[in-house]
MARSEMI-78707 format. One record per residue (C-alpha): residue number from 1; residue in three letters; x, y, z. Coordinates in nm, 2 decimals. Layout:
VOPA   num   residu        X        Y        Z
VOPA   NUM      ALA        X        Y        Z
...
//
This chain:
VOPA   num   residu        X        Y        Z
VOPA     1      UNK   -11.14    -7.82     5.30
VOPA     2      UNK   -10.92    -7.53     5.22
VOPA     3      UNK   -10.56    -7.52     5.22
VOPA     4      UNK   -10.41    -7.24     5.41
VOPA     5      UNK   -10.02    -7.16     5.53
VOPA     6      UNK    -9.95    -7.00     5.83
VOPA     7      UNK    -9.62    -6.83     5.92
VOPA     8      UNK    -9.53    -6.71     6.27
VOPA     9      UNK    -9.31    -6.61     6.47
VOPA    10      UNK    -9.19    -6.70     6.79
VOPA    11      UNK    -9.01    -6.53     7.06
VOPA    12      UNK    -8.63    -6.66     7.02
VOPA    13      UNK    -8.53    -6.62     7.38
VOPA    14      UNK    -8.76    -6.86     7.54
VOPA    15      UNK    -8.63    -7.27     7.60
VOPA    16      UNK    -8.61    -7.52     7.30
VOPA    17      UNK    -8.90    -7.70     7.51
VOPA    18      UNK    -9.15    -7.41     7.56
VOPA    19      UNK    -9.11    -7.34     7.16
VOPA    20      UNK    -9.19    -7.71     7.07
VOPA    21      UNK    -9.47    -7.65     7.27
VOPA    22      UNK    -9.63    -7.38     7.13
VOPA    23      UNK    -9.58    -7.50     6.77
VOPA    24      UNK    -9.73    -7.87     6.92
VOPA    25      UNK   -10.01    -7.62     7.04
VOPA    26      UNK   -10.10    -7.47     6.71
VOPA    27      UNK   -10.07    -7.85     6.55
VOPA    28      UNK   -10.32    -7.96     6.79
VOPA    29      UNK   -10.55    -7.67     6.77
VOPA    30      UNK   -10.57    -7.74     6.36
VOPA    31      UNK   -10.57    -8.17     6.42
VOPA    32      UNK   -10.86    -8.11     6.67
VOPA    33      UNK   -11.11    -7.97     6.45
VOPA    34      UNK   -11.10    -8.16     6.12
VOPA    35      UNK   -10.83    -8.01     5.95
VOPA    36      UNK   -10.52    -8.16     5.87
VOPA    37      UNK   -10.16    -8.04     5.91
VOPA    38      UNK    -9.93    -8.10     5.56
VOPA    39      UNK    -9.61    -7.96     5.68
VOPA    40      UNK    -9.42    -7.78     6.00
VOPA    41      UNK    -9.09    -7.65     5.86
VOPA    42      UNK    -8.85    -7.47     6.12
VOPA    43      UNK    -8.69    -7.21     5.99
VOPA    44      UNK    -8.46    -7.14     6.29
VOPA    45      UNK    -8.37    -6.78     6.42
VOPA    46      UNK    -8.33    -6.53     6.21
VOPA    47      UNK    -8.26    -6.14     6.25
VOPA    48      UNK    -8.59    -5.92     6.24
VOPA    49      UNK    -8.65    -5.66     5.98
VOPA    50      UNK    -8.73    -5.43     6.23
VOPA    51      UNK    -8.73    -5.45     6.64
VOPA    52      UNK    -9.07    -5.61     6.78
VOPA    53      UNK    -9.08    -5.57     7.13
VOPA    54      UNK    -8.74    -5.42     7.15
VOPA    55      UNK    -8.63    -5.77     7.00
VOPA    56      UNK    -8.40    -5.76     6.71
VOPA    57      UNK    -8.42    -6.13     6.66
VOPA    58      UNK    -8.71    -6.44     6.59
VOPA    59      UNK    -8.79    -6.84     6.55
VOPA    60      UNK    -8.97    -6.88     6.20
VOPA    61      UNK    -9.19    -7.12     6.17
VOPA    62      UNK    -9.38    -7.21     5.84
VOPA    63      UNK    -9.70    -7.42     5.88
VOPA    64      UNK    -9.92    -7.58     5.57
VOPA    65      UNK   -10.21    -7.69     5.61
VOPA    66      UNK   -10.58    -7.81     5.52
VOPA    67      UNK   -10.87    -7.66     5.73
VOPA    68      UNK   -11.26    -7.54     5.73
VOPA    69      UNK   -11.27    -7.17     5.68
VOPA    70      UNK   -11.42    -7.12     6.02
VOPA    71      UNK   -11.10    -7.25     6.17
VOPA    72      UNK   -10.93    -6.99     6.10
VOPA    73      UNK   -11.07    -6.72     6.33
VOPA    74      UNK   -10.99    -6.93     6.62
VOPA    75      UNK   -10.61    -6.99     6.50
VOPA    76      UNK   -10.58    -6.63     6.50
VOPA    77      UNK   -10.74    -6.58     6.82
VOPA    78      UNK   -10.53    -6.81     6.97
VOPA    79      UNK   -10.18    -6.69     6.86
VOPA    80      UNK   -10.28    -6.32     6.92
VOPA    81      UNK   -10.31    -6.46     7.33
VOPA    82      UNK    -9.99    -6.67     7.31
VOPA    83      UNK    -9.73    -6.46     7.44
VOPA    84      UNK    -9.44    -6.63     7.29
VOPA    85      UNK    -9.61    -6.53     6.94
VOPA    86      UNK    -9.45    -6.24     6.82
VOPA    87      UNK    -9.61    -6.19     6.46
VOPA    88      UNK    -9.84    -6.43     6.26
VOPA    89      UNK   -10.00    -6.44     5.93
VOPA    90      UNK   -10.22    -6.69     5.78
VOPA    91      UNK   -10.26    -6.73     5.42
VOPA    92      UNK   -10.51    -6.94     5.14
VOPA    93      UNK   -10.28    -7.14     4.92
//
């Protein structure tokens, strides 16, 4: 297995609830199909470089983890439909 690190991030005006879901969501996505997940760490908000989405603001989230290579199409595919996912980018450690 390969490890990888993936860094999004999330919408900062949605509930403390739906953002723990959607970072449980990416967890579970990486957990389900053989790969393993090292670390979440949760950078908080922080102020945008630029405005996405007319938003000048975003939760960062860094992910680390060990997966197949093939998993990482479908982690991509999933956080490009997740609404509340404002950037991503996935990267082999």
């Amino acid at each position: 297995m390969t490890k990888y690190e993936m860094l999004y991030i999330i919408d900062s005006s949605i509930t403390d609830e739906a953002r723990e879901a959607v970072i449980a969501k990416f967890a579970e996505i990486i957990t389900a199909n053989e790969g393993k997940v090292e670390s979440i760490d949760k950078w908080g908000v922080k102020k945008l470089a630029y405005p996405i989405n007319y938003k000048n603001e975003g939760f960062y989230v860094l992910m680390t983890f060990e997966a197949p290579p093939s998993l990482i199409a479908e982690i991509e595919r999933v956080a490009n439909i997740t609404i509340e996912v404002m950037r991503r980018l996935v990267t082999k450690l």
